[in-house]
N, C-alpha and C positions, 0 to 999 in steps of 0.2 A: 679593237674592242675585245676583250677578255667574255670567255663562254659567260660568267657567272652576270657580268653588265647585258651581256645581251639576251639571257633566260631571263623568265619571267617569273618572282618568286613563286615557291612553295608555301601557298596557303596554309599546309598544316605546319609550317616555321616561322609562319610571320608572326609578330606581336599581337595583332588583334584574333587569330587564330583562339577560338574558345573549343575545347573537349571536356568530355569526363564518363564516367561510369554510373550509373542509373539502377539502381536496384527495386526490381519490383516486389514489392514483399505486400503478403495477408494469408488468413488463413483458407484452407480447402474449397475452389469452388466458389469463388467469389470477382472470378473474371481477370483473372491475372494473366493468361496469353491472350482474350481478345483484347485488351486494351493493349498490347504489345503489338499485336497482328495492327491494331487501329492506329497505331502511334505510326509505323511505318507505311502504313497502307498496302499491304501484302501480307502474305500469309505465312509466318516463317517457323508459328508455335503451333501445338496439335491443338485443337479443342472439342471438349465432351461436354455433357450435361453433367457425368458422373464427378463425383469430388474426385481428389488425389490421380488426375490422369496426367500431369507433369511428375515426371521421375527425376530430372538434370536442370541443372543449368542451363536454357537457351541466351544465349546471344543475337540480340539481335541491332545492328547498327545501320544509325540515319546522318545521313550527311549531308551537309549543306554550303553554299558559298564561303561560308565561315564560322564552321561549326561542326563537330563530331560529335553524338551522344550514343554510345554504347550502353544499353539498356540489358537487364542481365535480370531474364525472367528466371523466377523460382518455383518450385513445390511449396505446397499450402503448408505452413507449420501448423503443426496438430500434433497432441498426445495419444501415444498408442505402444504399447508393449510389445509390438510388431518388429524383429528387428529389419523389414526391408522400411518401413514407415520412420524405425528414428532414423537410418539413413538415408531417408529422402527428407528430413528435418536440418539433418545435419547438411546436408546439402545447401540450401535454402538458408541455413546462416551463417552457411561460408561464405555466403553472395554479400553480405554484411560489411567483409573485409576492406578496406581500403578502398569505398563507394565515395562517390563527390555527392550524390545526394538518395536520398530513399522516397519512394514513390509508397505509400500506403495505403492500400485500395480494401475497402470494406463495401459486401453487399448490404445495400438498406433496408433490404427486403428482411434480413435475419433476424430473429427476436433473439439470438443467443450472443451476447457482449463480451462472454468468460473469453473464448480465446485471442479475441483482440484486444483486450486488457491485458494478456500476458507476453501478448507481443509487443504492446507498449512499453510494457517493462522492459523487455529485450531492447528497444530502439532508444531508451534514455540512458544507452551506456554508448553506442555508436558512434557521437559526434558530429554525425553528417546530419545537412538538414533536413525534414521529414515534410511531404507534401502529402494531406490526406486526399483520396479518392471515395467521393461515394458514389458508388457504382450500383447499376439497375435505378437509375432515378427515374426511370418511363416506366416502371412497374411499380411507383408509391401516389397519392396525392401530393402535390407540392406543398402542401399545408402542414407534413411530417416534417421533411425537412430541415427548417427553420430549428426548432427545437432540438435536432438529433446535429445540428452545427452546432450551438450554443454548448451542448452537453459534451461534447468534443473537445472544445475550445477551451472549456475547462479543468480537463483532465491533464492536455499536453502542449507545450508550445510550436504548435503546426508552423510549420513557413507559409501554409497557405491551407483552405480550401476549398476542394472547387467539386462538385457536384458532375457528375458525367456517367453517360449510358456507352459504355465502350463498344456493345453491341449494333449502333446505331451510330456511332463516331460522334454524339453531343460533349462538347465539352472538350474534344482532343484539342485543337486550338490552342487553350486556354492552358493546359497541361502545359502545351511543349511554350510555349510564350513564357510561365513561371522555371519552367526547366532552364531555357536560356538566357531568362536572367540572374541564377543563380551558378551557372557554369561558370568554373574558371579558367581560366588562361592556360593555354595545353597544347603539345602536338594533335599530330592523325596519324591514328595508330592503324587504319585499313585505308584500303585501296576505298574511292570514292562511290566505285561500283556497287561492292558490297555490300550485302543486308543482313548477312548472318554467318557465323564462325562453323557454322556444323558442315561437317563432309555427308559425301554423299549414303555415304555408310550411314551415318546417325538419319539423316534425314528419311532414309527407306524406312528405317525399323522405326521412327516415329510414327510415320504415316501407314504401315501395317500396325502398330499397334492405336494407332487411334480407332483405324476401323473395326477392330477388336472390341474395343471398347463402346462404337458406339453401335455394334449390332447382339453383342452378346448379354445374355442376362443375369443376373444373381451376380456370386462371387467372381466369374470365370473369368471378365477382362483380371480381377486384379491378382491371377494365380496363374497369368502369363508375362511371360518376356522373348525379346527378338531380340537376335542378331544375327546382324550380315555378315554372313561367311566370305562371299566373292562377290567382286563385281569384275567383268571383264566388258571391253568397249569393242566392238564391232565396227569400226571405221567403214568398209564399202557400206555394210547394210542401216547406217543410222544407226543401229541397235545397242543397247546396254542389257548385256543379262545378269539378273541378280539373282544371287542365289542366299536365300534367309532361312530362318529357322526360328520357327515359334518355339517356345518351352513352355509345358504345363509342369503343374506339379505333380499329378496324381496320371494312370491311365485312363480312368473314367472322363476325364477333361480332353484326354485328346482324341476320345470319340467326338464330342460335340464341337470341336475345335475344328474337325476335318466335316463333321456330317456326314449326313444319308446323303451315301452317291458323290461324296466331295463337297454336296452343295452349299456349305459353310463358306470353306477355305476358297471354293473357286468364288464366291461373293467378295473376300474378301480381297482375292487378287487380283479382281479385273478394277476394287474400286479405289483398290490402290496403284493400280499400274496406271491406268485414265490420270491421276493424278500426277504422278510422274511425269509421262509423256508430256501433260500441258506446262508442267514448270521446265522440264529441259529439253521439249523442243527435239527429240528424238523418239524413234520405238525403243518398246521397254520388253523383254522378257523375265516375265516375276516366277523364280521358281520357288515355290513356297514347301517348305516341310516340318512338321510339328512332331516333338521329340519331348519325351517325357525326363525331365531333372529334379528327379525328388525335392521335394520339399526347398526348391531353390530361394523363397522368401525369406526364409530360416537358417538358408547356410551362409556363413562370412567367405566361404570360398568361391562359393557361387555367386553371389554379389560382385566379387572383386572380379567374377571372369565375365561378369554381365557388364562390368562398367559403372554398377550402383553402387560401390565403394570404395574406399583409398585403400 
């Protein structure tokens, strides 16, 4: 008997084998990494209260006996003269490209329509099929609803849809059940294990800058950026030491960035280290240090060395 009679196919090459790529698209702050975090049941996007705290492209992928859906969370499109903001725009409709279907998640809570009218218009040039999300539906009367489907219904030709609190997992079910009935026929492009394409690099300076974001006030989360210099693995001692680097823009920012006494930055690296340690499973040493780059929201070269540009 020949290896290939006695192996047992490969799932992601059989015929019945379904995959594809899932784009999450809406604007600022409307629940697009919890319902990503909900969809897989783990935690793999930052979340804040604040709009615009998605900067990239996450990845995050589910798999199943016979199925692969690579979901490709974005930044909120929104208008803004900003140039770190149209690059985080442009980001988010590069995720557009070559998707098998788009997930369109609107908070209902909003009384503002302008910008997901203009994202509509962006999404009737696409191709791919559009499933709408009304999301926060535990924060309206059910009796809104109805109405704000109907007005939907007849702006765009939705594939579906379906009303969900991503906050609370209502409504995920129903999600991935219309997802994989519209999935096409495909390899497995990741290992089965997998939940997300980000290295451990991206994933630290996420999770330091979420906690940025969600302890700091006014402008100051959005006039910082991280990145990880080193990571080195300590094999006897369990240990991973990272070594990162906040960036403010101004000095006056990396006063309040460090605080009186440290007592900022050490908040912020014990609540990111704890976090760490629980997803992998080892000690962490977080060496943290905040470093002033002028005006780096504004520079094309700074972006490109941050990672927030092409």
């Amino acid at each position: 008997m020949t290896e290939s009679e006695s192996s047992p196919p490969d799932p992601g090459t059989s015929g019945n084998f379904r995959s594809g790529f899932v784009a999450i698209i809406g604007a600022p702050n409307v629940g697009k990494s919890t319902l990503l975090n909900a969809l897989l049941g783990e935690k793999v996007a930052i979340t804040t209260p604040k709009p615009q705290t998605t900067r990239r492209q996450i990845r995050g992928i589910l798999t199943g006996d016979n199925f692969q859906i690579v979901f490709v969370d974005t930044p909120g499109i929104h208008q803004s003269k900003r140039l770190l903001n149209k690059k985080i725009v442009e980001t988010a409709l590069n995720a557009l490209k070559d998707v098998d279907i788009v997930l369109f998640v609107v908070d209902v809570t909003s009384r503002k329509r302008g910008q997901e009218f203009a994202i509509l218009d962006i999404l009737r040039d696409v191709g791919a099929p559009v499933i709408l999300l009304l999301n926060k539906v535990d924060m309206v009367p059910k009796g809104e609803l109805l109405p704000m489907i109907d007005s939907f219904r007849k702006i765009f030709p939705f594939e579906a849809i379906i009303p969900i609190s991503a906050k609370y997992g209502s409504g995920i079910d129903r999600v991935l059940d219309e997802i994989l009935s519209l999935l096409p026929r495909g390899p497995q492009y990741y290992d089965r294990t997998t939940t997300s394409d980000q290295r451990l690099e991206e994933m630290a300076a996420e999770l330091i800058r979420e906690k940025i974001f969600l302890l700091a006030e006014q402008e100051i989360p959005y006039s910082t950026a991280v990145e990880v210099e080193e990571v080195k693995e300590i094999p006897e001692k369990n240990l991973l030491h990272i070594r990162a680097v906040i960036y403010v823009e101004r000095s006056s920012q990396k006063g309040i960035i460090i605080g009186k006494g440290g007592k900022f930055i050490k908040k912020v690296g014990k609540l990111t280290r704890e976090e760490l340690e629980k997803a992998l499973h080892k000690k962490v040493f977080l060496d943290l240090w905040v470093k002033v780059l002028k005006d780096w929201s504004k520079d094309e070269r700074a972006l490109k060395r941050l990672g927030l540009s092409t």
